[in-house]
N, C-alpha and C positions, 0 to 999 in steps of 0.2 A: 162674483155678481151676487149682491142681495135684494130680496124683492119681500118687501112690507107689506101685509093687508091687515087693518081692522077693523071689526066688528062691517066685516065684509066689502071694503073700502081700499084700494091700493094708495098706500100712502108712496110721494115722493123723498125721496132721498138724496139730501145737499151730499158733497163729498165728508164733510167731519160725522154725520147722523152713518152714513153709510159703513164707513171704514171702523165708526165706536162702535156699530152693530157687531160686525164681523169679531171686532175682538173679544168681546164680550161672550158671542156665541163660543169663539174657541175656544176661552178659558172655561165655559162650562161646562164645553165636552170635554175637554180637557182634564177636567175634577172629577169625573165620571167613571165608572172601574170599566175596565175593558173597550174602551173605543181608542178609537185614532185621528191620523188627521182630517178633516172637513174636506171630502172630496164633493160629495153631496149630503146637503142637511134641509130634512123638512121638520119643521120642529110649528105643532099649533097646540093653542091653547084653546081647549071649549067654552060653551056655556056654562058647563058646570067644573071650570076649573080647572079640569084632568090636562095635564097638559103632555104631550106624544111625542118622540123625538124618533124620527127613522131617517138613519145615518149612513150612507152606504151602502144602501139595500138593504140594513138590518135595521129591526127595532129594538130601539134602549129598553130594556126596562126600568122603570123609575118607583122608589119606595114613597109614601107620600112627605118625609120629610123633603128628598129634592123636590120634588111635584112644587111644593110650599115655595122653596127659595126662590124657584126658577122662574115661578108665575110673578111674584113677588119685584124681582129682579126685571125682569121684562114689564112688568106693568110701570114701575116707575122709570125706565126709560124712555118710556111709549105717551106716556102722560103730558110731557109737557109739546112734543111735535107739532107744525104745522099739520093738519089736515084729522087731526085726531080730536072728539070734541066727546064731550058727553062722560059715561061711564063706558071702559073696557071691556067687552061681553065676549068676544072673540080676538083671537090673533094668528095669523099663519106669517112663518119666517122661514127661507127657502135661500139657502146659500148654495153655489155652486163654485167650485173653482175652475 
């Protein structure tokens, strides 16, 4: 199950927005040193960019080159959505298997 909110807004999720999220998220925990599989992911991005991923009951740490990719990545996913308008200022992504 994935659940979308931005810039404090729950977006909906068609099946293809839903299931690209998911993969997307996996392959980035995925790239990541020491995690595993997506049992529980809360992964948000701030206002100032910082973006947090706690996986499993643990927190990633993140150096700011992924910080970069990952906001980067998610914002241009997030861009073109129904229900998303404006400039991206927040985003919480919360996958559970």
């Amino acid at each position: 199950k994935v659940q979308l909110t931005v810039n404090s807004r729950p977006i909906t999720l068609d099946y293809f927005v839903h299931e690209y999220l998911e993969k997307v998220m996996s392959g980035i925990i995925a790239s990541l040193n020491d995690t595993g599989e997506i049992e529980k992911l809360d992964l948000v991005i701030d206002r100032d960019g910082q973006v947090s991923i706690h996986l499993n009951d643990t927190d990633v740490t993140l150096k700011e080159f992924p910080v970069k990719i990952i906001r980067s990545t998610i914002e241009g996913i997030l861009a073109p959505l129904k229900g998303v308008e404006g400039a991206i200022n927040t985003v919480e992504i919360k996958i559970e298997s």
